[in-house]
N, C-alpha and C positions, 0 to 999 in steps of 0.2 A: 271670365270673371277676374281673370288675373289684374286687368284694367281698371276694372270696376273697383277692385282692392284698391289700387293705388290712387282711385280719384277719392275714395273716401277714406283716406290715409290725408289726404289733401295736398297729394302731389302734383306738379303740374305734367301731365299726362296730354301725350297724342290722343287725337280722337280714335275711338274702332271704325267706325267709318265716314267716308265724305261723300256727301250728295253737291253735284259740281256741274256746271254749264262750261263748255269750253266754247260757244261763241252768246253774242247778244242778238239774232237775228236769225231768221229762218225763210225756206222755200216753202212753207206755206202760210195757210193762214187760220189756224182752227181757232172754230166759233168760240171753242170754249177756254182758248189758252191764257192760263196765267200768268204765262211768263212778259205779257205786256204791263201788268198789273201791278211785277215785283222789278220797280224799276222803268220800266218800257224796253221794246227792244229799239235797237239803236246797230242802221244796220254799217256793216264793216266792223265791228265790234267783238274781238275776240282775245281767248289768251294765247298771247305769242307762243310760236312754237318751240323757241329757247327757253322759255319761261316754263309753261309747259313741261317740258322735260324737266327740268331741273326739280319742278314739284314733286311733280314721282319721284325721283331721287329721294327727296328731303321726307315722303311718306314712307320709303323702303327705313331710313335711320327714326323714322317715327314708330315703324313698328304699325302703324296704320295696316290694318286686316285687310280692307276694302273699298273702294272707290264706286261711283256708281257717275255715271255721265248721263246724267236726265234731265238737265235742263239748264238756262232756261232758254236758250238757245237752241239751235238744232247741229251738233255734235259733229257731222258729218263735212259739214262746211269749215270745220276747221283743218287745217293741210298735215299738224301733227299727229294725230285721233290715232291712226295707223300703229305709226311711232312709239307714241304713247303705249298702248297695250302691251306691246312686245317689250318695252323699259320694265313697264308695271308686274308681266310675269317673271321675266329676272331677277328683281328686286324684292320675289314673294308677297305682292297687294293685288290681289284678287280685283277682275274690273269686269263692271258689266254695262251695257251699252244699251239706252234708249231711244230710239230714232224711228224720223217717218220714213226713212227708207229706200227714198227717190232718187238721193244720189250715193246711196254706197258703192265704192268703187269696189265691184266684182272682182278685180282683178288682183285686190287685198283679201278676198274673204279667208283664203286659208290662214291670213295672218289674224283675222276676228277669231275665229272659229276655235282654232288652235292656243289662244292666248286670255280669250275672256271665259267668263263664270257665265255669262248668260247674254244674248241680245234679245231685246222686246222693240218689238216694231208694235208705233202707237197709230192704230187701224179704230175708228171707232165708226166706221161702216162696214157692212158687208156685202153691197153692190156701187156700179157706176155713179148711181146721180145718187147715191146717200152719201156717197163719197165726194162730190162735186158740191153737195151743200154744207156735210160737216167740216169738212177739211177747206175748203175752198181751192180747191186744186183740179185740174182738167179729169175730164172722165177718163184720157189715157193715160192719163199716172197710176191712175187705179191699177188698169192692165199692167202697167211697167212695177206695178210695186210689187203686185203677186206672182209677177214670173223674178221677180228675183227674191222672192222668200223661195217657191220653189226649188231654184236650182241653189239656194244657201241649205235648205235641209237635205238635199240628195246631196252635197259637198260632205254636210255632216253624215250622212249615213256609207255613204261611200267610202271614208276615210276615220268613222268611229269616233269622230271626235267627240268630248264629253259636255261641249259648252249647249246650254239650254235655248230652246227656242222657242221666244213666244209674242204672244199678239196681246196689246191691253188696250181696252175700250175704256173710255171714259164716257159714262153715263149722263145724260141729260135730255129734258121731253122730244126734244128735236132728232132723238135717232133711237128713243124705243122702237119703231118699228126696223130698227135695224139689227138687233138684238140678235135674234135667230137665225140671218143670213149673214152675220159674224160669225156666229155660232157653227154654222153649217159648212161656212168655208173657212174657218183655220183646222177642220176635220178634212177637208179635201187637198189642203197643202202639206197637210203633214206635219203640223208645227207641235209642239211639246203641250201647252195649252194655250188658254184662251183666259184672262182674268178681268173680271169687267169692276171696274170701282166707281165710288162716287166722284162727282165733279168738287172740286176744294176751290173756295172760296177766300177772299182776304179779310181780314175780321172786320173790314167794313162793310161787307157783303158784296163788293163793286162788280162783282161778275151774276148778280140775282139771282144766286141758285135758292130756291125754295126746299127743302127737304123733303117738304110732305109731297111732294110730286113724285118720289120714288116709289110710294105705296101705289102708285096707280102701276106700277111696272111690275108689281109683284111677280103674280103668275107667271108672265113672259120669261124672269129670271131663273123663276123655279122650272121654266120647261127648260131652258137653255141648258141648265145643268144633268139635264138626263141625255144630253150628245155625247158625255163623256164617256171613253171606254177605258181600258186598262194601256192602252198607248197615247190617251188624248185626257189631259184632265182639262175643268170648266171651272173655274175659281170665280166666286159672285164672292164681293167682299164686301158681308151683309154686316159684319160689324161696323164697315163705314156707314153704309147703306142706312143703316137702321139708327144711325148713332142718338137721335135723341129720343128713342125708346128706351136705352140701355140703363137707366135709373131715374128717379124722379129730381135728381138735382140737376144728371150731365142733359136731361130735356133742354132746362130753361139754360144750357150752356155753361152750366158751371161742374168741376171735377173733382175725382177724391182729392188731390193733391192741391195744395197754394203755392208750390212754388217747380218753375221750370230748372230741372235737375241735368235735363238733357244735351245740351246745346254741347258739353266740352267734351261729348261721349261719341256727339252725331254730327259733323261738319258739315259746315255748307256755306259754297262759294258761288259765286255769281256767275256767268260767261264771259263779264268782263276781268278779271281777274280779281274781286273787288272779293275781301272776306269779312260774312257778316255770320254772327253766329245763328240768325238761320233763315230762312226763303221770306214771310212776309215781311221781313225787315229790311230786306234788300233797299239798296239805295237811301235808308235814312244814317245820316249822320250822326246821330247818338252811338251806334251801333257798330261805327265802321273800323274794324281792327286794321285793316292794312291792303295790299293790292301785291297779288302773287309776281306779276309783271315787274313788280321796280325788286322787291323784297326775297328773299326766302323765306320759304314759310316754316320751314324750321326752327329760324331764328322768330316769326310771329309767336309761334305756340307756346314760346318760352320767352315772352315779351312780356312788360309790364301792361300793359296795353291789352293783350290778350287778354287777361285774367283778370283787366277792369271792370272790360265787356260782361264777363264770363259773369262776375260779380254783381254789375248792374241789372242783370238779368235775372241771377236767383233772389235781388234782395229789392227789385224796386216795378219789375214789372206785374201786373196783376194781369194773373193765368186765367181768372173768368170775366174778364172784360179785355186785356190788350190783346187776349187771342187768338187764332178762328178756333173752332170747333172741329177735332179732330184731325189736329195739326200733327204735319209730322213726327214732331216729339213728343206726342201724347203717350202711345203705349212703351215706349222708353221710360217717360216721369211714373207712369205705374208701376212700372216694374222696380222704379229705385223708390217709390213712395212705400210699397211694400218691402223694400229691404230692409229699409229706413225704422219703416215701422212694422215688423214682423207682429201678425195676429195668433190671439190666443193659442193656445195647445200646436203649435207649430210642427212639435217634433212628433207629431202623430197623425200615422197616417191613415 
C-alpha cells in the first residue's frame, strides 16, 4: 500500500510489479498463443543479456517487489534467464518463471528452484496427441517435458526448497477433453497445482475466442476440481471464465471503472526489450515509452516520456471499447476504482 500511497500522492513511482518476455520467439507453437498477436514473434529476438542484467539491477533501486517472465516469448531461450534470477534474489525482486519447459536446462534447476517465487509450466494437455495438437510440438516432448517436472519437484523436495510448482492450462473448445487428464496428471507429478484459465483475447477479438463456449465445459471444470487434496490444489479461474456473467454492464464488456489506473502499478515489457505500458499494445507506437536494450529503465520510469504514456492512458484511452475484456489490469483498476471511491458506511463492518 505504501506504493499505492505514493502513486496517489502523484509521485512518480516504480511499478510493484513487471510482467516481461525476455525473448520474441519460441520452440513451439500453441494454437492458442497471443503472443503472435502482440506484435508478432520475430524469431532471434530477444533482450540482451547485458541488458538484461542491468534491468534487474535498475528494478532492485526501483524497489520493484516482482517480476514475473511470462511472455511473450518463450523465457528459456534466452542465455541470461539463469543469471537473471540469481541478480533478482540479491537485489530482493521476487521472480517467477513461465515456461513450456522443453529446454530448461536441468543442470540450472537448483538455481530456479532456489531463487524464484514460483515456476508454472504452460501444459494445456494432459496426454501425447492433445499435446501434439494443442502445442504443436512432437508427442516426445510431452514424455521429455513430464520427466523433467518430475525430477524438478523431487529437486524441490529433496532439498526443501520453498519456490512453488505448478502447471496452467489455458482453456479453449479444442482441449476440454483434455481437462481431466491434466487434471489427473499434474496429481501424479507431484506438482503444487493445476490452474486452468480462460484464453485472452485482443480487443479485436483476432484470436476468436467465443466466451459462451466455456459454459459447455462447465461440469468437466467442476469435476477437475474435486482432484484436489490438501497437497494438490485445482484452481479453475471462474472469475475469468464467467467474466460476462459478472453484472449486467461488464456482459456487454463494459466496467465499473472509465478510466485504466493500472498500468504505472503493473509493468509490462515486450521480449524484445521494447516498454509498453501494457501487453495488447505491444508494438503500437503511440504507446512506446522506450527499449530496455539501448536505455535504463531507471532512468524510463522517471522520464518525461514515461508519464506521457502513463497520462495518455488514463486520460484518452476508453476502457469499454479500446480494451479486451478482462485484461490484465482489470482487477488492479478495481481495486484503485474503489479506493478512489470508497462505498457508503465503509468503516463498518
Amino acid at each position: 500500500m505504501d506504493r499505492v500511497k505514493q502513486w496517489m500522492d502523484g509521485e512518480r513511482v516504480g511499478p510493484i510489479q513487471i510482467d516481461m518476455g525476455l525473448t520474441k520467439f519460441c520452440n513451439v507453437a500453441c494454437v492458442y498463443c497471443i503472443g503472435v498477436t502482440q506484435g508478432g514473434m520475430q524469431k532471434g529476438q530477444m533482450i540482451e543479456p547485458e541488458a538484461l542484467l542491468r534491468f534487474i539491477s535498475d528494478c532492485g533501486r526501483l524497489d520493484v517487489r516482482s517480476i514475473a517472465f511470462i511472455g511473450d516469448g518463450e523465457p528459456t531461450l534466452n542465455p541470461a534467464l539463469y543469471d537473471a534470477v540469481e541478480l533478482a534474489k540479491n537485489v530482493k525482486v521476487d521472480i517467477g518463471i513461465a515456461t513450456n519447459g522443453l529446454l530448461l536446462d536441468m543442470s540450472r534447476a537448483h538455481d530456479v528452484l532456489k531463487n524464484c517465487t514460483f515456476v508454472r509450466f504452460n501444459l494445456s494437455a494432459g496426454d501425447e496427441e492433445g499435446f501434439k495438437r494443442i502445442h504443436q510440438s512432437s508427442r516426445s516432448n510431452f514424455h521429455l517435458l513430464t520427466e523433467k517436472i518430475k525430477e524438478l519437484v523431487a529437486l524441490k523436495k529433496r532439498h526443501n526448497y520453498s519456490c512453488t510448482i505448478g502447471l496452467q492450462m489455458v482453456l479453449i473448445p479444442e482441449n476440454f477433453d483434455q481437462v481431466i487428464k491434466l487434471g489427473e496428471l499434474g496429481k501424479e507429478l507431484g506438482v503444487d497445482y493445476l490452474q486452468i484459465k480462460q484464453c485472452s483475447d485482443t480487443e479485436y477479438g483476432e484470436l476468436g475466442i467465443n466466451p459462451e463456449d466455456y459454459r459447455k465445459a462447465k461440469d468437466t471444470l467442476t469435476a477437475v476440481e474435486k482432484l484436489a487434496d490438501d497437497d494438490y490444489f485445482v484452481s479453475v479461474k471462474w472469475n475469468k471464465i464467467n467474466i460476462f456473467d459478472e453484472t449486467d454492464v461488464y456482459r456487454h464488456g463494459y466496467r465499473k471503472y472509465d478510466i485504466c489506473h493500472g498500468t504505472p502499478l503493473l509493468g509490462q515489457i515486450s521480449g524484445n526489450g521494447k516498454v509498453y505500458p501494457c501487453g495488447p499494445f505491444f508494438g503500437k507506437e503511440r504507446f512506446y515509452i522506450g527499449d530496455i536494450n539501448k536505455q535504463s529503465y531507471f532512468d524510463l520510469v522517471h522520464s518525461d516520456r514515461y508519464w506521457e504514456v502513463q497520462k495518455d492512458i488514463s486520460e484518452n484511452v476508453d476502457v469499454h471499447c479500446d480494451c479486451t475484456v478482462g485484461c490484465r489490469q482489470d482487477y488492479v483498476n478495481k481495486f484503485l476504482f474503489d479506493l478512489k471511491n470508497p462505498p457508503q458506511h465503509i468503516n463498518f463492518i
